[in-house]
N, C-alpha and C positions, 0 to 999 in steps of 0.2 A: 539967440539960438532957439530955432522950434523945440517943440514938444520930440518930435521924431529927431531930432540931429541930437538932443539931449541923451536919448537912448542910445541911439550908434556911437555916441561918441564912449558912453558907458560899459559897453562892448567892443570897443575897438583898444581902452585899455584895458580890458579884462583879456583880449590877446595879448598886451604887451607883456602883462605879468604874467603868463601863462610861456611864452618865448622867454625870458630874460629870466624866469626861472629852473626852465629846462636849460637855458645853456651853464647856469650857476649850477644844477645837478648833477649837469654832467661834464663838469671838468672833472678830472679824474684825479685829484687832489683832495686824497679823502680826510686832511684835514684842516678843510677851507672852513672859514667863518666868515658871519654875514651880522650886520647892524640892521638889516633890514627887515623889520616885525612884520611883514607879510612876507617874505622867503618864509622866516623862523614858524609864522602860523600855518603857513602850506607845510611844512613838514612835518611838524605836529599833526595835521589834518589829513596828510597821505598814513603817517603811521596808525593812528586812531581806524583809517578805515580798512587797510590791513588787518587791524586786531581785529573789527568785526567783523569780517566778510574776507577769511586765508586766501579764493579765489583773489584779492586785489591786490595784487603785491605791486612793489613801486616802481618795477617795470613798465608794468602794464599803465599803472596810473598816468606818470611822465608821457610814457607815448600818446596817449589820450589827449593831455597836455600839451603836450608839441603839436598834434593832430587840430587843434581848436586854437592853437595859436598862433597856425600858419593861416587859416580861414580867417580869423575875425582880426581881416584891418579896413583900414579905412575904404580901399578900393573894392576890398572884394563883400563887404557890408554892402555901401552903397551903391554899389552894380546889381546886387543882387535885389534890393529893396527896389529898383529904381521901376521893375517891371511892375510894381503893383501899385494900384489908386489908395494908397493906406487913408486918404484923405474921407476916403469913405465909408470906414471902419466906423459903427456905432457902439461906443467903448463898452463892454459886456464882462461880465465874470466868466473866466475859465475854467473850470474844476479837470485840474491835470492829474491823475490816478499816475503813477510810473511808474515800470517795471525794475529789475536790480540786477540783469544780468550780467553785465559790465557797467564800467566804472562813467556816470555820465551820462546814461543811455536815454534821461528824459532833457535831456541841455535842450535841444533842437527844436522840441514843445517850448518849455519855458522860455526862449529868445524868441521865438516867431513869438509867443501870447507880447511880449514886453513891445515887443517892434513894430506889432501892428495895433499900440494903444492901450492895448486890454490888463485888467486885471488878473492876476494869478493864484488860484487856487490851488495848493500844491498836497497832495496825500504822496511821502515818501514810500520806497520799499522799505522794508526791515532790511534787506542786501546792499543798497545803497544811500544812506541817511545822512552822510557825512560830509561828501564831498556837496552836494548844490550847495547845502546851506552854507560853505565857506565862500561858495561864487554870490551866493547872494548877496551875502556878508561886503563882500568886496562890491560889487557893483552897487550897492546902496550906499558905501562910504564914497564912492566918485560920484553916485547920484541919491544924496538924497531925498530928494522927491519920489522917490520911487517907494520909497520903503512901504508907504501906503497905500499901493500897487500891487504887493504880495504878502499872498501869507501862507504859511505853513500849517497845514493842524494833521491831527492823529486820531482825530474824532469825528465825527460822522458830517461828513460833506452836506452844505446846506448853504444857498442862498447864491447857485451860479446859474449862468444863462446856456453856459456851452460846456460837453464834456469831451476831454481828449485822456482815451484809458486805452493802456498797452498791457497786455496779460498773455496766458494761454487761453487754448478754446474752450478750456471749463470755465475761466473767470470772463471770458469774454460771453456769452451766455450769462452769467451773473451780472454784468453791466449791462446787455442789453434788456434785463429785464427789470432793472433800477432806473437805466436813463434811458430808457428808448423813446423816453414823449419828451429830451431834449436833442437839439442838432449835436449830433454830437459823432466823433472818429472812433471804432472801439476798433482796437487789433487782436489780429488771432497767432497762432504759433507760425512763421517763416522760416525757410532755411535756405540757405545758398549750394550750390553745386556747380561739379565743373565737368567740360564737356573738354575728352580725350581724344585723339587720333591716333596718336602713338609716334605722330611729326615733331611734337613737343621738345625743347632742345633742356638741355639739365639744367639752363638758369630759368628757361621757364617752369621748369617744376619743383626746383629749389622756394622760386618763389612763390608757386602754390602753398607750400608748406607754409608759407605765411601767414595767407587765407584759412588754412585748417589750421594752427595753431594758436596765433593771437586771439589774446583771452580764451584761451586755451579751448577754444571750441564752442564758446558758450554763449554769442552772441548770433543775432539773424544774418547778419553777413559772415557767420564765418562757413565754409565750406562744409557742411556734412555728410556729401553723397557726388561721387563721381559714376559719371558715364564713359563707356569704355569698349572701344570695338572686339569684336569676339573673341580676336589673335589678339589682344592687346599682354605685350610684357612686362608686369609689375617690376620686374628687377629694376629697370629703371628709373621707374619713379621713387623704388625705395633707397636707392641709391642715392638720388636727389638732393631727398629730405633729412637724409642722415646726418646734417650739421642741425636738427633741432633735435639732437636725441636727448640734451641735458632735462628738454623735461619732463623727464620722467624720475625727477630729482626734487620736483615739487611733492610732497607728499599727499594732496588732495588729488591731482591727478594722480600719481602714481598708486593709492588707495580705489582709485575710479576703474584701472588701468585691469590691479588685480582681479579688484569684484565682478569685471565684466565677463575678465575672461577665462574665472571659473563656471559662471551661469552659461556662458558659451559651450567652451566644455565639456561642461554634462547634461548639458543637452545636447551632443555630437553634432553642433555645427561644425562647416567648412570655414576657416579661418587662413587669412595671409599675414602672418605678423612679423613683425622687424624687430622688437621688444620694449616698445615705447607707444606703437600705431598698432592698433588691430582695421583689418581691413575684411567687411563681411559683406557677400553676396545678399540684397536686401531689395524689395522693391519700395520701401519707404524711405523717405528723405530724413527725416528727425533721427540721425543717430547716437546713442551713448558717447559720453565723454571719452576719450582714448581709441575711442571707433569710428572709422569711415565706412559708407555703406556706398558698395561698389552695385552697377546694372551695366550689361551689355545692351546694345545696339544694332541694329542689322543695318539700319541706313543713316544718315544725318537729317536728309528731308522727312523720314520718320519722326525721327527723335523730336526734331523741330516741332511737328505737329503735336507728337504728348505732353511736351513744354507747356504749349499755349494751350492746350485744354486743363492743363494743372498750374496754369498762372496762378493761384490762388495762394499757395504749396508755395511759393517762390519769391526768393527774396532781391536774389544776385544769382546771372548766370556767371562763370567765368569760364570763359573760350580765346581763342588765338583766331578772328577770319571765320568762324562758325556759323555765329549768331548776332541776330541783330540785337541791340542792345547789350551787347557780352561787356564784361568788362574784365580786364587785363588781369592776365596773374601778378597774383602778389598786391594785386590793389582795392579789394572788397572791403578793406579798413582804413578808406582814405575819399570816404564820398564828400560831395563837393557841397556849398551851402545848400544849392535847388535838387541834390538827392532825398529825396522824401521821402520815409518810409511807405511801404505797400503801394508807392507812386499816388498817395494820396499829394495833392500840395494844401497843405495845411496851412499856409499864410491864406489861398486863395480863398479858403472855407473860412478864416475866422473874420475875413472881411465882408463874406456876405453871407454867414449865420446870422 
């Protein structure tokens, strides 16, 4: 076995368990037992990151789970690898900074560093600390030659050749001015939006809601900012959405929900609210937790052209026939292996950093 079928194969059971766990979860036999010490440590390890971080409840986590365990098998590994010369990867340290705003959010760094040879540098968030190091844990017990591949620290990054740092646009200015004399990917703040007709049918906007709610609003693919023709009727789309009203039963959201929408308030903004969703006239994309920021439209070939002058701003469009590159309601939290964040490809760049 090569050095690279060693790793895919090491990721290809890290989806197995990642499947045969979510289906063990979710039988609905809530007083099933298992002999099996890695169920028993995943559960442990989903509770533990719930306790730190109330955004990660085991919903969310599971789904992530199932999300990463439909991707990583054998075919869709190795189709995806098959496009790159990894042969010519000169093996280099990674120093991976990752964000914490959902559960996993640096996985897609850390498997490309592992797949195309390299070592792994890893500085966790304080929001997500919990969950890699279980995946590492696991993938170094199927491969241990790896473990000497990665490492973890909390302390001041030192002695890598490449950096790949995801933050906001304040800490991204703070990385570019610590690693900017290395090759390196720094990210800024993104956000996804969706582009309206008023053609939209109620499952299509049902499962928009999906897009704006999963991880409750707080990831770059989830929807922050709808566009929307001038006549356009909200009834319908809040109509829609009204089978995710339970969450506002979460009490971190629904705490997000309150705070917003007294700051709203007294400041007499204009507000459309359902009592779960506030929806606010805004020309920025980045909205508050429990808020969608609504902008009208006068044309599509307009709209289209402000788009791509604020590609930058953008993470996911989501359209029904609109836009090129749109991608489907209801599916912003289901990209494929070769979805790249900020359409950087980041295998391509660590092959020839």
């Amino acid at each position: 076995m090569t050095e690279l079928e060693l790793r895919l194969e090491a990721f290809v059971k890290l989806g197995d368990l990642f499947r045969e766990f979510c289906e063990f979860s979710n039988n609905n036999d809530q007083y099933q037992e298992t002999d099996n010490v890695w169920f028993m440590e995943m559960d442990k390890t989903i509770d533990l990151a719930g306790h730190k971080n109330g955004w990660f409840i085991k919903e969310n986590i599971l789904f992530c789970f199932e999300k990463w365990g439909n991707l990583l098998t054998h075919k869709n590994l190795a189709h995806w690898v098959s496009g790159y010369d990894i042969k010519q990867n000169t093996p280099k340290t990674v120093a991976l900074i990752m964000a914490g705003n959902i559960p996993l959010v640096g996985f897609h760094d850390f498997m490309v560093t592992m797949l195309t040879g390299n070592k792994a540098l890893i500085k966790l968030s304080s929001n997500d600390n919990i969950l890699l190091p279980f995946v590492i844990k696991y993938i170094t017990h199927t491969a241990p030659s790896l473990k000497e591949q990665i490492k973890v620290t909390e302390g001041t990054l030192e002695d890598f050749d490449v950096v790949i740092a995801t933050g906001s646009d304040n800490t991204a200015r703070y990385f570019e001015h610590y690693f900017g004399n290395k090759p390196n990917i720094i990210r800024r703040n993104r956000n996804s939006l969706a582009v309206l007709t008023g053609a939209e049918t109620n499952e299509d906007l049902q499962a928009l809601g999906e897009d704006i709610f999963r991880y409750y609003g707080l990831g770059c693919r989830s929807v922050s900012k709808l566009f929307v023709p001038k006549d356009y009727n909200f009834n319908t789309f809040f109509e829609s959405i009204y089978p995710y009203n339970p969450i506002i039963n979460q009490i971190k959201y629904s705490n997000n929900y309150d705070y917003n929408k007294a700051v709203y308030l007294m400041s007499e903004f204009k507000l459309l609210d359902n009592g779960f969703l506030m929806l606010k006239e805004d020309q920025s994309y980045s909205s508050p937790i429990a808020t969608v920021f609504y902008e009208y439209y006068d044309t599509l070939e307009a709209l289209a052209s402000k788009l791509r002058a604020e590609q930058e701003k953008i993470q996911c469009v989501v359209g029904k026939g609109i836009m090129d590159n749109e991608i489907s309601f209801g599916q912003t939290q289901n990209p494929s292996l070769s979805d790249y964040a900020d359409g950087v490809d980041t295998m391509e760049f660590l092959i020839n950093a």
